[in-house]
Every structure is written in structure tokens, then in C-alpha cells.
C-alpha positions in Angstrom: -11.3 0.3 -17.3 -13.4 3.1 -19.1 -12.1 6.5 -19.6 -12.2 9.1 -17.3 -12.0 7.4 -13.9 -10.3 8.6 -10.8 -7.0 6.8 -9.8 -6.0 7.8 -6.1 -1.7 6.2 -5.9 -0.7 6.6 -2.7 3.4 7.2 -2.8 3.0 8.3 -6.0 5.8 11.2 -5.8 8.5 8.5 -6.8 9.2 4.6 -7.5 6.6 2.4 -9.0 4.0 4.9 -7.3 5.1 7.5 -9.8 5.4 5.0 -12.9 2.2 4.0 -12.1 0.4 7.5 -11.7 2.6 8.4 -15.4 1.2 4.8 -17.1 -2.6 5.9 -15.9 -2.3 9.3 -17.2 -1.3 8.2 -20.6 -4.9 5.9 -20.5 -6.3 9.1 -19.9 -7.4 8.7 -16.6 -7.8 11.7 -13.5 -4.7 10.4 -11.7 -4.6 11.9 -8.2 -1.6 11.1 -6.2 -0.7 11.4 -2.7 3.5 11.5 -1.2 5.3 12.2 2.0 7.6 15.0 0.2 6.4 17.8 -0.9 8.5 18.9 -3.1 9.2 15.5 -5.4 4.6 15.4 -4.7 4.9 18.7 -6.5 7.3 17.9 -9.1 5.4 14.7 -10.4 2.2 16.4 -9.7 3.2 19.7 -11.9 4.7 16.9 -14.7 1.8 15.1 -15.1 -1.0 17.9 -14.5 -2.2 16.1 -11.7 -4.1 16.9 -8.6 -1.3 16.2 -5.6 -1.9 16.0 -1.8 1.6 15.8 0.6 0.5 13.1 4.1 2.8 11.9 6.2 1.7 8.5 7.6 3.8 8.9 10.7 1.2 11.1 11.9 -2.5 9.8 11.8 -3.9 13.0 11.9 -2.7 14.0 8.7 -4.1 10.6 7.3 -6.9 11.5 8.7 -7.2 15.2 7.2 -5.8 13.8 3.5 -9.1 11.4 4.2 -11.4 14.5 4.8 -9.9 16.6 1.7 -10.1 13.5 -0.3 -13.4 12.4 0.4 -14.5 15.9 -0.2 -13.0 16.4 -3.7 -13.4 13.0 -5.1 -17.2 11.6 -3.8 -16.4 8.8 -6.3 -13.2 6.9 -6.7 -12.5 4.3 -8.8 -8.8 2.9 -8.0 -7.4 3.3 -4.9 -3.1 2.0 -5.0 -2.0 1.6 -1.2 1.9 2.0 -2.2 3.0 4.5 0.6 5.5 2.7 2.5 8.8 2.5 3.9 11.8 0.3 5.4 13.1 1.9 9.0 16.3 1.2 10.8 15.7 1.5 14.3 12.9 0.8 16.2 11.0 4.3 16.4 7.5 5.3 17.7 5.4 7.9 16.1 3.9 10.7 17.6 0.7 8.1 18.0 2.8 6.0 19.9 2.8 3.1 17.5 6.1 1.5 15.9 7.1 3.4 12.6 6.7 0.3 10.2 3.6 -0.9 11.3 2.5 2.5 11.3 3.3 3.5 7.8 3.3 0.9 5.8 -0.1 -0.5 7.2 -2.0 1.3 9.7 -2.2 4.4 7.5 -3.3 2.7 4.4 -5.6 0.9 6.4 -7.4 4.0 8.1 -7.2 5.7 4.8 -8.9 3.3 2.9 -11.4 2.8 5.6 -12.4 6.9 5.7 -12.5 6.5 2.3 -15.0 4.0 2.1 -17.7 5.7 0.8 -16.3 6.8 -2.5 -14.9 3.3 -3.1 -18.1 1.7 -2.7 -19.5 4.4 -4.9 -16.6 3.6 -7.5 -17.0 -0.2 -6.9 -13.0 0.7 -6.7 -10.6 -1.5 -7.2 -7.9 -1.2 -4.0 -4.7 -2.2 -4.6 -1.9 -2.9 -1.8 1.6 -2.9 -2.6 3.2 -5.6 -0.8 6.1 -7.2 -1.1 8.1 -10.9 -0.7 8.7 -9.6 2.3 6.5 -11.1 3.6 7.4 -14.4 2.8 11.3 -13.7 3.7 10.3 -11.9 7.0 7.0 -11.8 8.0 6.1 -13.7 11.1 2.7 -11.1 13.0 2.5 -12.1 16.5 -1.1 -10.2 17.0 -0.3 -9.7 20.8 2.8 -7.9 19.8 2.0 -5.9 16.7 4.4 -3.3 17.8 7.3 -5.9 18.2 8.0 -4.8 21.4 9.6 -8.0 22.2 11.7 -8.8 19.9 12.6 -6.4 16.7 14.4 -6.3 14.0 13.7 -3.7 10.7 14.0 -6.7 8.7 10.8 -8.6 10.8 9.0 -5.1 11.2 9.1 -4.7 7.5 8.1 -8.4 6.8 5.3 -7.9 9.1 3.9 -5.0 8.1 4.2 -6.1 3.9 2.0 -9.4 5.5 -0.2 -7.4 7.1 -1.3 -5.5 3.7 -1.6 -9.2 2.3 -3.7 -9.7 5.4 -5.5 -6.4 5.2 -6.3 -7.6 1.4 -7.8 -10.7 2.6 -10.4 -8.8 5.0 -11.1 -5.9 2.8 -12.4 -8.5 0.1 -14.5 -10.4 2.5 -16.0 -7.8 3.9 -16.7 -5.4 0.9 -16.7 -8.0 -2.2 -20.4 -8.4 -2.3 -20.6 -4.7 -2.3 -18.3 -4.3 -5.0 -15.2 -3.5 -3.7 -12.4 -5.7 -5.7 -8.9 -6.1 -3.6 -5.8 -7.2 -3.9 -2.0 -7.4 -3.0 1.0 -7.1 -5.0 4.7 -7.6 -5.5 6.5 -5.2 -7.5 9.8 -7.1 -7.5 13.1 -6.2 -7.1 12.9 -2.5 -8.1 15.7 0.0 -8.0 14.7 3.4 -6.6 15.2 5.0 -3.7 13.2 2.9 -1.3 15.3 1.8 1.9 18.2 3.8 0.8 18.5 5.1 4.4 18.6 2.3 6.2 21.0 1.1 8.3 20.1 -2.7 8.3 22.6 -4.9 7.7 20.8 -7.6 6.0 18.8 -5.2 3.8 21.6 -4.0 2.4 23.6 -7.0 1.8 20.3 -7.9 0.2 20.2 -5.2 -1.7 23.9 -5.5 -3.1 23.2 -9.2 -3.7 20.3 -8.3 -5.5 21.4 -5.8 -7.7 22.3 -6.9 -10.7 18.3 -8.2 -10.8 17.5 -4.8 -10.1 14.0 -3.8 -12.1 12.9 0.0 -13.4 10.3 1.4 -11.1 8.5 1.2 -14.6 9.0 -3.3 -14.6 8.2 -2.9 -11.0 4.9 -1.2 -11.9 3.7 -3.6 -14.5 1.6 -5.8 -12.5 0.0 -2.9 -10.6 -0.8 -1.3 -14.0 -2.4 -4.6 -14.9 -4.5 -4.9 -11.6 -5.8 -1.0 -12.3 -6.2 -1.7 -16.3 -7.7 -5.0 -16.3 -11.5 -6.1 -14.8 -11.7 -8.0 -11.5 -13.9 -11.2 -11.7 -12.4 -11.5 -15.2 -8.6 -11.3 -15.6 -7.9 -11.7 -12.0 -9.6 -12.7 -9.0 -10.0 -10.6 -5.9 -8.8 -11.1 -2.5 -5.3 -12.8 -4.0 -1.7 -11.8 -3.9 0.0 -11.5 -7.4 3.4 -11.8 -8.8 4.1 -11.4 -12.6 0.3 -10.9 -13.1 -0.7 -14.2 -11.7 -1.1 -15.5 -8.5 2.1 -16.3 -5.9 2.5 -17.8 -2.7 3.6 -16.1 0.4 3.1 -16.4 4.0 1.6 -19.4 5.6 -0.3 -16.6 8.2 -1.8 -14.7 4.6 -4.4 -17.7 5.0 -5.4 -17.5 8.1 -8.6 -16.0 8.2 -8.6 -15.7 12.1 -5.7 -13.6 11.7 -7.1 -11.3 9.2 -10.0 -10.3 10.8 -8.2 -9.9 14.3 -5.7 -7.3 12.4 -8.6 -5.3 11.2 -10.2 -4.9 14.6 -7.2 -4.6 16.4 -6.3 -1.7 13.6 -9.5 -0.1 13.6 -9.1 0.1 17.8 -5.1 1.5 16.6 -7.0 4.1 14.0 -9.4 5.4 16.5 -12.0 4.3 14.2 -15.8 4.4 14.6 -18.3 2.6 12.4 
């Protein structure tokens, strides 16, 4: 990557978000990051000399005023790391109506990405969705049900909503590869930070404690993100995959459908509001 480009992290007041945004500084890049709470956005932001916006994805309109201001300061963007996210309890609807998980941990990235569009395609950007084995574990999207009404679980919510960024990934790269756009999805690993620490899930926590002894730095769990930003699409990794350890890993069955994928993103755009 040359010097000098603009990285957009999403997330980026803590976890890998935060490593990530630190790791691009030090190439020398103009890191920009974006968090839910204002005052750890500040704190990283003031650390690293960093331009910092607070969104909450909960609320589309704020996505959809972070896209304005963004689009605004930043008519070109190179990078853009789709890592806001979140693990819920209890089923919960926003003040959009929608469930929380699907909500933020795909339908904001996706209608930020999307009113963003014009600065990726000037950046040929790279856009970079942090996903998770999740989706593998969990992950089962009914596309009549995206909400799980029927049936939920926070285990099943987040599983879905980590497949539909792998999903997302898939449709972003056929529709915008040829234009220059290079995405892909990731898997940090198992990293120990403050993600899901609220949650009352039974299984995610017995996961966690299970699990913890393999518990990564948000720094390990940033290293193939780091890679995806650092390294050239086309050449040390091929767009519209999903990677683990830097090189290519299976997930869901669904994550091939191509049917799927391009239902999600019009069923997401009608979800955004969206109007192209």
C-alpha cells in the first residue's frame, strides 16, 4: 500500500479495531476511525492523532449522518475495515424497528459502505468485513426471517449476522470488482477484549471460558486484517474470499450461495432506505 492513504476502521475505539488503526498509523497512513463510545473514540483518537467520529449503529440515522460527514471530509478513501459489531443477549429491536444483531453488525456496515461508495470507487478501496467463525458454529439466514422472529437465540442472531458480512463480501465483489473495489471477510480468532462481555448467553460464555486459555491479543487478532489492508489484492490475496491466518477458510455452506447474497443486499438496501 503507498504512503499516505486514508484508512476508515470502523470500531476502531477498542479490540482489533483499535490494534489495527495503531498498526496503520505506524505505516504512516491517515487512519480515521469511527466507535460507538465516545469517550474510549476519543481516547484512541487523541493517542494516535487521529481524526475520530462517535455512530451508533443502533440508530440508522446516525449511520447515515457519519456517511454524510465522511463522505464530505474524505472524497477519496482507500481502506474501508467494517469491524463495528456486537454480541446481544436478548432479542431487542432498534429504534428502526429491526433486531439489534442484524442491525449492527450488518445492516449498518452495509448502508455505510453503500453511502460511501463514491469515495471507495475513487480509492479503488479495499473493504474489509470483520467476520467471524460464527458463522460456521451458528449461522443458519432464513431470508424470510432476517429478524428471527421465529425462532432466536443470541447465539443464531450473531452467527447470522457474522454470515451475512461473509455474504455481503460475496456481493460487494461481484458487483464492484470490475470497478475496482477489492472485498473481503475475515476471522480475527479467538481474541480477548471486551467484546460480548455483557452478555447473558449461556453458551457464549461457556464458550468463552472454554476458550480462554486460546485467548489471542486484539493485536494477534488484528494480524490478518493488517495483512488484508497492507498487502495488494489480485496479488497476495484474492477478493471476494473469507480468510483465516492470511489464507483462505471455509465457513458456511449458505456463504456460497450466490442467490442468497444478492437477495441479502436487496432485501438490505429496502432495510437501509436506500435509493440508487
Amino acid at each position: 500500500m503507498s504512503e499516505k492513504e486514508t484508512v476508515l476502521i470502523t470500531g476502531g475505539s477498542d479490540g482489533i479495531g483499535a490494534a489495527a488503526a495503531r498498526h496503520a498509523v505506524d505505516r504512516g497512513h491517515r487512519v480515521v476511525i469511527v466507535g460507538r463510545n465516545r469517550a474510549k473514540t476519543v481516547a484512541v483518537g487523541t493517542e494516535l492523532g487521529i481524526d475520530h467520529h462517535v455512530a451508533d449503529y443502533a440508530e440508522l440515522d446516525q449511520v447515515r449522518a457519519l456517511g454524510e460527514t465522511l463522505l464530505t471530509a474524505y472524497p477519496r478513501i482507500d481502506v474501508l475495515a467494517n469491524n463495528a459489531g456486537g454480541l446481544m443477549s436478548e432479542r431487542e429491536l432498534t429504534v428502526d424497528g429491526y433486531e439489534k444483531t442484524f442491525q449492527v453488525n450488518h445492516l449498518g456496515g452495509f448502508l455505510l459502505t453503500n453511502l460511501l461508495l463514491p469515495a471507495l470507487l475513487a480509492g479503488s478501496a479495499k473493504v474489509i468485513q470483520t467476520s467471524s467463525v460464527g458463522a460456521k458454529l451458528f449461522g443458519k439466514i432464513d431470508i424470510d426471517d432476517l429478524q428471527n422472529e421465529r425462532k432466536y437465540s443470541s447465539t443464531k442472531a450473531y452467527g447470522d449476522s457474522k454470515l451475512a458480512n461473509i455474504l455481503f463480501t460475496r456481493e460487494l465483489d461481484r458487483r464492484y470488482r470490475d470497478q475496482g473495489i477489492a472485498a473481503a471477510a475475515f476471522h480475527p480468532g479467538p481474541v480477548g477484549s471486551s467484546f460480548g462481555s455483557d452478555t447473558t448467553s449461556t453458551a457464549i460464555r461457556l464458550m468463552y471460558k472454554a476458550l480462554r486459555w486460546a485467548l489471542i491479543s486484539p493485536a494477534k487478532g488484528a494480524d490478518t486484517l493488517n495483512w488484508l489492508i497492507d498487502e495488494q489484492p489480485n496479488r497476495t490475496w484474492e477478493p471476494g474470499l473469507y480468510y483465516v491466518k492470511r489464507k483462505p477458510g471455509t465457513t458456511s455452506r449458505q456463504a456460497d450461495d450466490a442467490e442468497l447474497a444478492a437477495q441479502l443486499w436487496d432485501r438490505s438496501t429496502k432495510l437501509a432506505a436506500l435509493v440508487h
